[in-house]
N, C-alpha and C positions, 0 to 999 in steps of 0.2 A: 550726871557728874558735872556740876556745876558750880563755880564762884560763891555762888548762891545758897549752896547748902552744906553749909561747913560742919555741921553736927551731924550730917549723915552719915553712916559708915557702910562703905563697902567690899564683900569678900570677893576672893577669887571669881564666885559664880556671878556673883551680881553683875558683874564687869565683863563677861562672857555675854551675858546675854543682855545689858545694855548696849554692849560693841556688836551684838550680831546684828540688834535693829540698826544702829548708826549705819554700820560700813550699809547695809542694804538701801537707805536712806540716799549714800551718798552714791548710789548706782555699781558697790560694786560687785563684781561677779560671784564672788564663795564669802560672803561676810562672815559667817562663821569663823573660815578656818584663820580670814585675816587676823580679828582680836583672840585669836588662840596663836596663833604666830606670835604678835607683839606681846602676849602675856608671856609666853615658854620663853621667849630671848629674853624679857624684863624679868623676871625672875630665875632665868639661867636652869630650865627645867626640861623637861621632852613634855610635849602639850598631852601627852595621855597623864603627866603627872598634875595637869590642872585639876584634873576631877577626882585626884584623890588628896589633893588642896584644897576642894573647894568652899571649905570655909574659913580659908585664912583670911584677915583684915590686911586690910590695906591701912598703913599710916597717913596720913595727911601730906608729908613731905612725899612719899611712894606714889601718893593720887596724883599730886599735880605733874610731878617725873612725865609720870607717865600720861596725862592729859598732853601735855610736851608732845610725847609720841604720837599718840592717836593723831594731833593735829598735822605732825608731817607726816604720816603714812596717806590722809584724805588729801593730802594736794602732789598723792601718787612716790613718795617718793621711797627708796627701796627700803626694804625693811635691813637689811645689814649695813648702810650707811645709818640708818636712825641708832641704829644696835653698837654698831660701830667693829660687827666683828661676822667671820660668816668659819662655816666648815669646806674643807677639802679634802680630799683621799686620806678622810679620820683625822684630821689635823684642822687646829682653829687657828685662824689667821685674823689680823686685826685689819681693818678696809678703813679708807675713807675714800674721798671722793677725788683725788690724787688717780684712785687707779681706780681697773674694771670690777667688779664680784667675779671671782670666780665661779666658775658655773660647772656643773657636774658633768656635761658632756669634755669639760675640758681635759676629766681625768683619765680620759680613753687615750689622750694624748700621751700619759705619763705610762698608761699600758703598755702602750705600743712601744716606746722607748725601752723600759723595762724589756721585753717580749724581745727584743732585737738586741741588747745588750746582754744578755744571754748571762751565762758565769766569766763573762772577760773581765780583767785585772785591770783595777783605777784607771777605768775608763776617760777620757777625757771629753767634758760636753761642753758646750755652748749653747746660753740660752739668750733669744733676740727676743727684746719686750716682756721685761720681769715683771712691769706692776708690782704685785701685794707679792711676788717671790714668791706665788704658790707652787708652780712647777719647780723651778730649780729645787725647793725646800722640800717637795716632797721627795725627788731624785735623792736627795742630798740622803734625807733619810731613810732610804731603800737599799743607799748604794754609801755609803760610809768611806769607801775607795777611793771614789771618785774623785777629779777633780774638776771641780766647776767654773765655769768664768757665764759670768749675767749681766746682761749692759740693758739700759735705757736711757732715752734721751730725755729725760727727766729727773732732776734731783730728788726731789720730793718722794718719787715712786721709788729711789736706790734708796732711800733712806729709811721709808716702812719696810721695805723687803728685806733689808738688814736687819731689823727691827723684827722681822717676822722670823728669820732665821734667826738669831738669838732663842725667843720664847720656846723656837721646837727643839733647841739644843745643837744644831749642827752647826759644823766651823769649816765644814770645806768646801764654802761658796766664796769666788771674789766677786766683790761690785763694782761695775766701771761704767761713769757715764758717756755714753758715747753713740753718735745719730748712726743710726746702722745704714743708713740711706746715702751719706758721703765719706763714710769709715768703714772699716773689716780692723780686728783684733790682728797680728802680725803673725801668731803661729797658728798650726790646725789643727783639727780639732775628730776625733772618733767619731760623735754624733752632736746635729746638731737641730734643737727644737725650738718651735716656736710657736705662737698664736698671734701671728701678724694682725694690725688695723686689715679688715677685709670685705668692710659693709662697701659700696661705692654709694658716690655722693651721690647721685639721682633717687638712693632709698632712705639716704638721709629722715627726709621727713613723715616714710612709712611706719620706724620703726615705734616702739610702747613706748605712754609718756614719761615712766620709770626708765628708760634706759636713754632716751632723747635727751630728756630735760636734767639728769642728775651724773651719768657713767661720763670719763673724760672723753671728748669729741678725736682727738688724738689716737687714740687707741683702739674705737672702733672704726674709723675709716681712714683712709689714705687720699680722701679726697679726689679720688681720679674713681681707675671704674674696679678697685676692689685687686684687681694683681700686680700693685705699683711692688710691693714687697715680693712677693712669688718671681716675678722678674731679676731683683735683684738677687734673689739668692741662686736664681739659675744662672747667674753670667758669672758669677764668686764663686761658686761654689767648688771647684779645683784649686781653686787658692785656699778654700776655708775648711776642705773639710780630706781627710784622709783618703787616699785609695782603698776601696771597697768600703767607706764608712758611709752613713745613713745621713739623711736631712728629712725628719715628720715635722710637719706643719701640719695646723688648722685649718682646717677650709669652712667657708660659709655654706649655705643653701641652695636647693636649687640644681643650677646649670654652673655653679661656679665651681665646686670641687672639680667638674671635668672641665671646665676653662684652666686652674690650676696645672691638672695633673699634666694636660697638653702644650704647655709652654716646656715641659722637661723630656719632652716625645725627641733628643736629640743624642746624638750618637758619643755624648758626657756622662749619659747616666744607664748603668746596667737594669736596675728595675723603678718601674714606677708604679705604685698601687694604690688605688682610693679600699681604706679603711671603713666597714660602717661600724657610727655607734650604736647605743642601747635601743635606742630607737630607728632603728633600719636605715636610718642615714649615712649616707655618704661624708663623715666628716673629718676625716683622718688622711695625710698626702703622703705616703712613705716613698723617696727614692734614694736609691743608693748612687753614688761615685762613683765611674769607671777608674 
């Protein structure tokens, strides 16, 4: 697929199996399933529907698009920022590079609130660090009642997230920018969620060059050692959050979920529990408000 060969024509398969040698070429791990990712988001398909496409033509204007592609996926970069749109708890959300990708351990998040929100009446939530508004927007459409308030200290990120709520149809989200680190919202609140920045700076430079080099730096860490925000919401939290109401957070890996849950070990909060996800992980922080 080249400049070069402008009377060549290629279908679905040809492009499968050109991109399996490339991506392998360029060292990476499952090249297959990469240019079967970038084809199913380029053509807005589920990748089992490549192979019963597979002799569709690609146009010329569609080849180069998509050469486009190929070329930012080989210097690593994520495939729903190239795509420009990712899925979340059955909901498509539009990404750039503003905010994080939603990731599917994130939805355990929205579990658990669900889970603890039980059948209560227009609940009132609070969500710290919107990005793309996948959380709030999924609550949002779970819970129809509710009412939401969702701040980030980023215009750009309130303004996809609004943007994100629109396309899934819900209206009972507010957006407020505001640092959650030298502000609190003035009333309180039922439950309150979040996926704080939580990497600390010393793994900074551990982490994939997909998430280093392209996710905003803001959002995955706090620049200190990973529970600058965990802190903050344990010392606010009687001002922010109801008697008997909930605060789940995201925790990272490792030893940091119990670094987490043990800053809330004080006689403010009636339960504290690490959550695991799908994969046996410790990554969910539920405590409740005395």
């Amino acid at each position: 697929m080249t400049a070069g060969e402008p009377q060549q024509t290629w279908r679905v398969i040809d492009l499968i199996n050109w991109g399996t040698d490339y991506f392998a070429k360029k060292n990476f791990e499952n090249p297959r399933r990469e240019i079967e990712w970038l084809l199913s988001d380029f053509l807005d398909c589920k990748r089992i529907d490549l192979y019963l496409r597979f002799d569709e033509l690609f146009s010329r204007p569609m080849l180069n698009q998509f050469r486009a592609w190929v070329k930012r996926r080989i210097n690593h970069e994520p495939l729903q920022y190239i795509s420009g749109r990712a899925e979340f708890y059955g909901l498509t959300f539009k990404i750039n590079r503003n905010v994080l990708i939603p990731r599917p351990e994130t939805e355990r998040l929205v579990e658990v609130v669900l889970e603890l929100i039980g059948g209560a009446i227009a609940p009132r939530i609070l969500e710290v660090g919107t990005g793309s508004g996948c959380i709030a927007v999924a609550l949002a459409k779970e819970l129809p009642e509710s009412q939401i308030l969702t701040i980030d200290n980023s215009q750009a990120a309130l303004d996809l997230a609004h943007s994100n709520a629109f396309d899934n149809n819900v209206g009972n989200i507010e957006f407020r920018l505001m640092d959650f680190l030298l502000e609190k919202p003035e009333t309180k609140f039922d439950f309150v969620v979040s996926n704080p920045p939580y990497i600390p700076r010393a793994e900074k430079n551990t982490l994939m060059p997909e998430v280093r080099k392209y996710e905003p730096e803001s959002a995955l860490t706090d620049d200190k050692d990973g529970l600058q925000f965990y802190r903050r919401f344990r010392d606010i939290a009687s001002g922010l959050i109801e008697p008997g109401g909930w605060l789940v957070l995201e925790t990272g890996l490792g030893n940091h979920p119990q670094l987490a849950a043990d800053l809330f070990a004080t006689e403010n909060f009636l339960a504290v529990e690490l959550i695991k996800d799908y994969n046996g992980d410790d990554r969910v922080l539920k405590v409740q408000v005395r």
